[in-house]
N, C-alpha and C positions, 0 to 999 in steps of 0.2 A: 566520449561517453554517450550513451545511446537517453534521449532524451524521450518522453513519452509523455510528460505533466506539464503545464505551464499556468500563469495566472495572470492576466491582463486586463487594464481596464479601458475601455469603449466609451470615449465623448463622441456623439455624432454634432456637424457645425449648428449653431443658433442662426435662426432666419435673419434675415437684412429689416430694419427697420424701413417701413414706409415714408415715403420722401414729403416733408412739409413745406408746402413751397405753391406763389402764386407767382401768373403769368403776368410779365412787367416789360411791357414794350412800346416803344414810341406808337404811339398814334393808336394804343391800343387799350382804351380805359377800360379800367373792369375786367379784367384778364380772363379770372377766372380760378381752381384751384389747379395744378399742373404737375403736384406731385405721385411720383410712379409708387410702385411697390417695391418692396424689398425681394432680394432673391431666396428663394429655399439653402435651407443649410446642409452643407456634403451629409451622405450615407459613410457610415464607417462597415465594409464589405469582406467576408471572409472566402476567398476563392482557393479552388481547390491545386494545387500546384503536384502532379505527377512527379516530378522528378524532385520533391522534398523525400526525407527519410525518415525523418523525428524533428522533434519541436524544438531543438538547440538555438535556432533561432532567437527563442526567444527569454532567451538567458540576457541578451539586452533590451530587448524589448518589451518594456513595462506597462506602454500604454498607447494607446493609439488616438488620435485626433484628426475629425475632417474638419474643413475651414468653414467657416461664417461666409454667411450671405451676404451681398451686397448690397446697402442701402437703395433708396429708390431718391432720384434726385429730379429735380426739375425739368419742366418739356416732358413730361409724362415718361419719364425714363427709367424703368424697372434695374431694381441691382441685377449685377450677375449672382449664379446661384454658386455655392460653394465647393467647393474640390472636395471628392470625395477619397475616401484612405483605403487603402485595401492590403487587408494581410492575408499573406502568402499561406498555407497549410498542405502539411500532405497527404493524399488518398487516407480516407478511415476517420478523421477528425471529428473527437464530437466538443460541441459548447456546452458547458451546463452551468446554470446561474450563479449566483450567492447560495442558495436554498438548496441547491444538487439538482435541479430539473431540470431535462433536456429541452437545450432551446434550440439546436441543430445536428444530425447526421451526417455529416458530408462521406457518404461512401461510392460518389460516381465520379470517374476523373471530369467532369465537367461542371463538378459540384460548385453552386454560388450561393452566397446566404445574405443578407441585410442584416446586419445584427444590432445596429441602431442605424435608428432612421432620421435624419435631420431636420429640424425645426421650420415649419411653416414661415415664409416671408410675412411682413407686415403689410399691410395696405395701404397706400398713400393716401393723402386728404381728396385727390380727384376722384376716388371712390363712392366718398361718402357726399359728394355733391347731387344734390335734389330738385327740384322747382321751390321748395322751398326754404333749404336748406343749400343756400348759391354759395358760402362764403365758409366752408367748414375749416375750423380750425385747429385740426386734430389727427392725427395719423398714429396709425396701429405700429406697436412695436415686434420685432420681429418673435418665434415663441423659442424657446431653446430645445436643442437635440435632445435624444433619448443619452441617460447617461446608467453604465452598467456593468459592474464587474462580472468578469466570466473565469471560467477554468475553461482551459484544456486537454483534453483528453483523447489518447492516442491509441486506434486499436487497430493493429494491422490486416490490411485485405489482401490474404496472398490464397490459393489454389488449394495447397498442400501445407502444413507444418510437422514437422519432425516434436514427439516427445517423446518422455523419457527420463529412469534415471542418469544421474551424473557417470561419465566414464563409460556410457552404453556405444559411444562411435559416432552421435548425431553431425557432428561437427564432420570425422573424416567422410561419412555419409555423401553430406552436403557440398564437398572439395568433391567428390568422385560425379554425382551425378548434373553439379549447377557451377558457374561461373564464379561464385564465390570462394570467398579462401579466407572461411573463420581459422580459427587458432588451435592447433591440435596439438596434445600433452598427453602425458600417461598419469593425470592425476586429476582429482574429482574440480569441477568449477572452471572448468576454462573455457567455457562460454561467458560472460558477464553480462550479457546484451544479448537481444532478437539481430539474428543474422539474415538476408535476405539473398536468395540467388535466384539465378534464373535457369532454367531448364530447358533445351533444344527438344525438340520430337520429331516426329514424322511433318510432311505437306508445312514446315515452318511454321510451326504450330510452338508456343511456348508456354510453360507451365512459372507461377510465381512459387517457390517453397520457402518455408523461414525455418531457422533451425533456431527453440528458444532455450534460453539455459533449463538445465537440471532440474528433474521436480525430485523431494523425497517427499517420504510419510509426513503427512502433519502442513506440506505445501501449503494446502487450501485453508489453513488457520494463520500462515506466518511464517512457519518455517522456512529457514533454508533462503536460497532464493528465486525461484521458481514463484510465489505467491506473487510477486512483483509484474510475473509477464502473464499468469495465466490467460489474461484479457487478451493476449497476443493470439490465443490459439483459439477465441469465441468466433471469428469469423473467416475462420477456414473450412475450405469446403469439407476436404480430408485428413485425416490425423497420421502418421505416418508412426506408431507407436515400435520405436526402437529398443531392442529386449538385447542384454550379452548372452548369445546361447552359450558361453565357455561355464557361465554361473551352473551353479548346480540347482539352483532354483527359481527357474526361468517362469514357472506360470506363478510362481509367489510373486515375481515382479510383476507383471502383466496385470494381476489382480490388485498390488498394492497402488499402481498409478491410475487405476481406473475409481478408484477409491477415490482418490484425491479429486479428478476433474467429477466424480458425481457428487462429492459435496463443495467445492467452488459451484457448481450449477450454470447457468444462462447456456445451456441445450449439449454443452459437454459432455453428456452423460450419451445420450443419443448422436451424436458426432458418427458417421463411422471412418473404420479403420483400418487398414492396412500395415499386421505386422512383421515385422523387421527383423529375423535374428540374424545379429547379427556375430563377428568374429566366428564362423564357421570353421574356418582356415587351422584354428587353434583344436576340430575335435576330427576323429574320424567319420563321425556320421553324424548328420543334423539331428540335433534333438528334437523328441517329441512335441507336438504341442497340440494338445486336447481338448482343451476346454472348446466348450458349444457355448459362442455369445453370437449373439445376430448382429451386436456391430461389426464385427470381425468380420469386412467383404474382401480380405485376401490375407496370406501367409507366404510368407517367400522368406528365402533361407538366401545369406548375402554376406560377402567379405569386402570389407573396405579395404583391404589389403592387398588382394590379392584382385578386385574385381569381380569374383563371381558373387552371380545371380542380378548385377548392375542393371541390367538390358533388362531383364525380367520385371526387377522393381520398376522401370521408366517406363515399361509397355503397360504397367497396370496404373502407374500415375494415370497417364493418359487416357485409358478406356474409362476410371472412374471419377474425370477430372471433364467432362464433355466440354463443347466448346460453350455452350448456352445449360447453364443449369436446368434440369427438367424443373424442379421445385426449389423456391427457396429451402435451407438449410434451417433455420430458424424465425419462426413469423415475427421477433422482433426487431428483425432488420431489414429493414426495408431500403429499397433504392435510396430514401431522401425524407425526412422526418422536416418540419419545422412547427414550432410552436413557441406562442409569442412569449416574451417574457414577461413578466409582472411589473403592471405600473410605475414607473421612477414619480410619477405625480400625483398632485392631489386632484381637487375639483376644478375642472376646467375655469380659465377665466384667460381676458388681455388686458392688455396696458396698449390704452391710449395716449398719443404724444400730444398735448396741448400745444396751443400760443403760450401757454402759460404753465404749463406743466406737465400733470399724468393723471388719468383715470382708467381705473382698473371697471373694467367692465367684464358681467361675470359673476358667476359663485363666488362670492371672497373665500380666497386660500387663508390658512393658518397663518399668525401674523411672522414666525420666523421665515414662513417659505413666500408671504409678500416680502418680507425685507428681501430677502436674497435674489426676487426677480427684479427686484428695486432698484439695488448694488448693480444686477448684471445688463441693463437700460442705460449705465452711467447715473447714474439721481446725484443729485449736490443739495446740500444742508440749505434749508430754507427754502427749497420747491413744494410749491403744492401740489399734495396728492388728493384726488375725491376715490372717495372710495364709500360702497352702498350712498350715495347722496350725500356724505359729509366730508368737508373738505379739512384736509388735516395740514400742517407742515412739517416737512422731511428733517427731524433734526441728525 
């Protein structure tokens, strides 16, 4: 099954606690303080992977995690920083928050995103040593990663897509002109999924076409199932609109599918189009086709059957498919989108590591999301905490 939704949550790692720790060696009184830093905590990273197809992947995979930082230890010895996690996605992948707001496009096979970002190391007590402040007893605790549920959301970047109603040929279409070999039947729905082939041309030149199931009347509200992929055909250069010239009312189709992609919307409407009639083979002379729309940049008349007009429809792929887009297709797609997501925290602050406990230096946070920085420090029952200048006990 052809996957295209997914939902995932994103812990990036919590820094390394800053190392507490004084220099203790023969013949060497008064050492000094010698603890290192903690290390930064892994990025959890979503890279673009070419040769994925859909998001099935991640039917077990529920959540992602990079590792924690390395504490900072004695002899001034900074942790290591943490291993970062990278999942895999295919060309067209977008992220969008809890909220629905995009917080990444990846539509370039090179595409790389940060999508949390791991928690600052702490600082050891050899940091905070001064002239007059020689003997500090206290090191910063690491701060924790960005933590973040996302969806994803899957919208194919191919050259060309094939639509159309169900039973129009797209499928045997798609077996005549591309490498693929979706499912062909004499009955409506035997697409179930976006099909993907690839297309030979001139000077080894190739074109990507997806051939997506069925649209009817009422698509763009639910119907049918067609509402499911239109997002399939928003970032196609060209629409490849597949008509049965055998019907007897070939521009009532032509017009009822153009219907549908102008109210789904996001540039559909303006797409243009190269159509297709096809099953030829079935009349003695290619039907008319009259109507004046400016997206219509070609008509060709084509038998899946038989082959003709094949070569004709591949040499206009290709003249209206260039190698370098003259202009984008749509100004809300752009190469590469990022934007940050919305704060997982409150009012900045840290947590210092005493001789004797922790103080939280800082805006004081709300007292559930101090306790939970509390718990995630290790804290044990009876440690003092200061917090704003008054010292409390951890019960």
């Amino acid at each position: 099954m052809f996957h295209d939704r997914a939902h995932i949550r994103l812990e990036a790692g919590s820094g390394g606690d800053g190392g507490l720790s004084f220099r203790r060696e023969k013949y060497v009184p008064k050492g000094g303080p010698d603890g290192g830093d903690g290390g930064r905590g892994g990025d959890v990273i979503v890279v673009v992977d070419p040769s994925l197809r859909d998001l099935s992947a991640f039917r077990r995979i529920r959540e992602a995690k990079a590792g924690r930082g390395g504490n900072g230890r004695g002899s001034k010895k900074h942790g290591a920083d943490g291993e970062d996690s990278e999942l895999r996605v295919p060309l067209g992948t977008q992220l969008l928050d809890d909220a629905g707001g995009l917080v990444a496009d990846l539509t370039t096979p090179t595409g790389r995103f940060v999508a949390a970002r791991g928690g600052q190391g702490g600082r050891g007590n050899a940091r905070f040593a001064t002239p007059t402040r020689q003997t500090p007893r206290f090191a910063e605790t690491g701060l924790p990663g960005d933590e973040l549920d996302v969806e994803l959301r899957l919208k194919l970047v191919v050259d060309a897509a094939l639509a159309g109603l169900p039973n129009a040929g797209k499928s045997s279409l798609l077996r005549r002109i591309s490498n693929a070999k979706p499912k062909v039947a004499d009955y409506p729905f035997t697409t179930l999924e976006p099909v993907l082939g690839v297309v030979d041309g001139p000077d080894e030149r190739q074109l990507t076409v997806a051939d997506v199931p069925g649209l009817i009347e009422g698509a763009a509200d639910g119907a049918g199932l067609g509402h499911q992929f239109l997002a399939h055909l928003e970032r196609a250069r060209l629409l490849v609109h597949v008509i049965d010239a055998s019907a007897s009312d070939v521009e009532d189709r032509f017009r009822a599918i153009n219907s549908e992609l102008e109210a789904y919307g996001a540039g559909l409407a303006e797409r243009p189009q190269v159509v297709a009639l096809n099953k030829v083979d079935l009349l003695e002379s290619p039907p008319p086709f009259s109507i004046a729309d400016d997206r219509v940049v070609g008509v060709v008349a084509i038998s899946c059957a038989t082959g003709a007009g094949i070569d004709d429809l591949k040499r206009q792929l290709f003249e209206l498919c260039p190698i370098e887009p003259v202009a984008p297709i749509v100004d809300e797609i752009p190469e590469f989108l990022e934007y940050r997501p919305r704060a997982r925290r409150g009012p900045r602050f840290r947590i210092h590591r005493t001789d004797r406990g922790y103080r939280v230096v800082g805006t004081p946070p709300p007292a559930d999301e101090l306790e939970e920085a509390l718990r995630r420090v290790g804290i044990k029952a009876g440690t003092p905490v200061e917090v704003a200048g008054e010292e409390l006990e951890w019960q």
